[in-house]
C-alpha positions as CSV (number, residue, x, y, z in Angstrom):
1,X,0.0,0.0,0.0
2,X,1.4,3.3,-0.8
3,X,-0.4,5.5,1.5
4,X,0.8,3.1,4.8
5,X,4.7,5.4,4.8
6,X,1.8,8.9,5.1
7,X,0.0,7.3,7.8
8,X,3.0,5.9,9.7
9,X,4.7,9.2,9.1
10,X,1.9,11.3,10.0
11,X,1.1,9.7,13.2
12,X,5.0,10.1,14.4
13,X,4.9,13.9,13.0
14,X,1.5,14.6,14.8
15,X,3.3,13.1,18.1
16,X,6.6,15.6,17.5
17,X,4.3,18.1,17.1
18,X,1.4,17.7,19.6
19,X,4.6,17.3,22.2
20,X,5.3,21.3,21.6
21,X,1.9,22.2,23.7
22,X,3.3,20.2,27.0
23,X,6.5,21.8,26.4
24,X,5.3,25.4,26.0
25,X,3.4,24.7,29.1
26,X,6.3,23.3,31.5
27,X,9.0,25.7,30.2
28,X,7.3,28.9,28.2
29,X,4.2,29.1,30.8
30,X,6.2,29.5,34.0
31,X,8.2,32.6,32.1
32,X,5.1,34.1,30.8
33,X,3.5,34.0,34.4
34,X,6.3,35.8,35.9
35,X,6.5,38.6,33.4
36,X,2.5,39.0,33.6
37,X,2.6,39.6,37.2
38,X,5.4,41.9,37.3
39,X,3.8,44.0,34.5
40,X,0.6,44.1,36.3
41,X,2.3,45.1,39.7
42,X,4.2,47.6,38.2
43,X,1.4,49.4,35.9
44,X,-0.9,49.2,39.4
45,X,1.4,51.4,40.9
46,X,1.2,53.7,38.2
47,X,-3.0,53.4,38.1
48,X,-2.2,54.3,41.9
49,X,0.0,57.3,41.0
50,X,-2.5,58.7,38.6
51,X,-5.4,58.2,40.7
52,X,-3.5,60.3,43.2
53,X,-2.7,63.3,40.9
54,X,1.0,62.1,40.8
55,X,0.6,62.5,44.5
56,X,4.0,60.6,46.3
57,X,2.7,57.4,48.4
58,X,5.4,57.6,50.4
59,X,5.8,61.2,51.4
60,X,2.1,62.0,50.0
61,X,3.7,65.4,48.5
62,X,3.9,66.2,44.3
63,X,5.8,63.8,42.9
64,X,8.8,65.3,40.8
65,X,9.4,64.6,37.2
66,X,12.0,62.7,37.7
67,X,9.8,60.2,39.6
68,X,7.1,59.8,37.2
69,X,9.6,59.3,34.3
70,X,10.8,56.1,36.5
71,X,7.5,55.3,37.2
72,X,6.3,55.3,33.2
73,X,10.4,53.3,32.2
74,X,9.9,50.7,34.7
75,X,5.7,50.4,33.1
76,X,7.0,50.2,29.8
77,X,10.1,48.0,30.4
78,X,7.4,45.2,32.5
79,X,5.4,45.7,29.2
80,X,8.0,45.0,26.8
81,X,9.2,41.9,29.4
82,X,5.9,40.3,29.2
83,X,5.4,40.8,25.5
84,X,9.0,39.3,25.0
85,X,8.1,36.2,27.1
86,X,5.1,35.7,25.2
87,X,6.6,35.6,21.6
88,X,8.1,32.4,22.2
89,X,4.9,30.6,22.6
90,X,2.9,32.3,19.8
91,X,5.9,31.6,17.9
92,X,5.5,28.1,18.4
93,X,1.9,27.9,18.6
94,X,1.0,30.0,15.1
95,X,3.7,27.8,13.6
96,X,5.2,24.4,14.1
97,X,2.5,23.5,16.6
98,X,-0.6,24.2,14.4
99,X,1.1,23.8,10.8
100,X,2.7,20.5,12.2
101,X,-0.3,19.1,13.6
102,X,-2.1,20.1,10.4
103,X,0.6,18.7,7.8
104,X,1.0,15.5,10.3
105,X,-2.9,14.7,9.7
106,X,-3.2,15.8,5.7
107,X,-0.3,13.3,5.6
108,X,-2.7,10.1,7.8
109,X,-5.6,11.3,5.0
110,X,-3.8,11.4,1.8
111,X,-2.4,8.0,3.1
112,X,-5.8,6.6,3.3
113,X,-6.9,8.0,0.2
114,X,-4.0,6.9,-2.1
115,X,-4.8,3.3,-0.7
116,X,-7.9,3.6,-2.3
117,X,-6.6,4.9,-6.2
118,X,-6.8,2.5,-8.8
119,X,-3.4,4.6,-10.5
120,X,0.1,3.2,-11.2
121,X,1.7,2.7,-8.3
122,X,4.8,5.0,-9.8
123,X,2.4,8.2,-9.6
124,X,1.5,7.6,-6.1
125,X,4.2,7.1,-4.7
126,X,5.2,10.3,-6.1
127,X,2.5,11.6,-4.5
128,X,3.3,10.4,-1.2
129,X,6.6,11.4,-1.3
130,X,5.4,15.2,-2.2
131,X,3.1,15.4,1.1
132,X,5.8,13.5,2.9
133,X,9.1,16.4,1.7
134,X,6.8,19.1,1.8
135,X,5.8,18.6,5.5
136,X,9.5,18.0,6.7
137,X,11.0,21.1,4.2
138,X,7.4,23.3,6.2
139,X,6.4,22.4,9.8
140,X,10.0,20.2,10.1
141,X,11.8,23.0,9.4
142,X,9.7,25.6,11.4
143,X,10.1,22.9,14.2
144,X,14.0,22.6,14.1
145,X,13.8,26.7,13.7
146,X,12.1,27.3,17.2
147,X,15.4,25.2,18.8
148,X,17.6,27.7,17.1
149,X,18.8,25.5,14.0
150,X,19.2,28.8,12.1
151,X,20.0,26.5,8.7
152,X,16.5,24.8,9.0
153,X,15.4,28.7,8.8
154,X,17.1,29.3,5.9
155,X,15.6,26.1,4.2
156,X,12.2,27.4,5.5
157,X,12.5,30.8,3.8
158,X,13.1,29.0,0.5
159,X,8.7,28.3,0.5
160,X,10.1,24.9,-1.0
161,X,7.9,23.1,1.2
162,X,4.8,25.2,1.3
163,X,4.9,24.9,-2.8
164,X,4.9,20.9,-2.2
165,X,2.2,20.9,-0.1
166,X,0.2,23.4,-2.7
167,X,1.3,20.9,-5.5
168,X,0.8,17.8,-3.7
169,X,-3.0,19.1,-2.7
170,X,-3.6,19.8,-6.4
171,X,-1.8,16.7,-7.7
172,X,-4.7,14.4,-5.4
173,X,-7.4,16.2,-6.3
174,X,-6.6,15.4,-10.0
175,X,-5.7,12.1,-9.0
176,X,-8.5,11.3,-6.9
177,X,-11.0,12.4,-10.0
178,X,-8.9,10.0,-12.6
179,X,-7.9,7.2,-10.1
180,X,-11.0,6.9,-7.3
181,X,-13.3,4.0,-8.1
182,X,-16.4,3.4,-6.3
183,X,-15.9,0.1,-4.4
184,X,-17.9,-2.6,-6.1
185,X,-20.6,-4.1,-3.7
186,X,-21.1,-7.4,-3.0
187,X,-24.4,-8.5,-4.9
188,X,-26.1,-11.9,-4.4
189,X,-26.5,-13.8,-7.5
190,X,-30.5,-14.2,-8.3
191,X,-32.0,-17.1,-7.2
């Protein structure tokens, strides 16, 4: 069966790829946590200082410029902290998570269809191979790119496997309207 190699490697893909949501949660989350609470601590004591009419908590007397321009840094550097801990995860989750997860099952269906083509067997395996390259060259590559292979980067940036998956998509939809037989049913001679 040509299809089996798409189903075997779709189901170990969709496991590498389903494993980035426990590992964003054990070692992004914690991060992410941190930076949220700081920010919000720091931009409630500048609600408080506003509330006040930039009134001193401490010595209850006008604050001086100085002070609120070290009140508004230290807002906007716990801003920019919890923006930076959050690209990571929406890194991973807008890209190797969801494409790989995708790619992983278009891979278990296009197996399952191409076990049911009536074509030579030299066009689908072509076919296979397409989704197959086209996955590892997209959500592989995005998936080595988040543990800092910068060369799987560069290979992601040359859209080579996007283009197969594109191809491959178009390629089974022709396929399927040449090759896909309706299953004959068993009939009962008459008696």
């Amino acid at each position: 069966m040509e299809g089996k190699k798409n189903i075997v490697f779709g189901f170990l893909f969709l496991v590498i790829t389903a494993s980035l949501g426990p590992y964003m949660v054990v070692t992004l989350l914690p991060d992410v946590e941190k930076a949220s609470l700081e920010k919000q601590r720091v931009l409630s004591d500048l609600q408080l200082v506003v509330l006040s009419e930039f009134e001193n908590t401490e010595t209850l007397e006008t604050m001086t410029a100085d002070e609120i321009a070290k009140a508004n840094s230290a807002a906007v550097l716990a801003l920019n902290t919890n923006l930076n801990a959050r690209i990571s995860i929406d890194t991973i989750k807008g890209g190797p998570h969801a494409h790989g997860n995708l790619e992983a099952l278009l891979n278990i269906i296009v197996g399952l269809i191409l076990g049911l083509l009536t074509l030579p067997s030299l066009y689908k395996q072509i076919l296979s191979w397409i989704f197959i390259v086209g996955t590892t060259m997209h959500a592989g590559m995005a998936f080595l790119g988040v543990f800092g292979y910068a060369w799987a980067g560069m290979l992601l940036g040359t859209g080579i496997g996007p283009v197969l998956i594109l191809l491959g998509l178009f390629l089974m939809g022709v396929a399927t309207f040449i090759g896909y037989k309706k299953p004959a049913l068993h009939s009962t001679p008459n008696r």
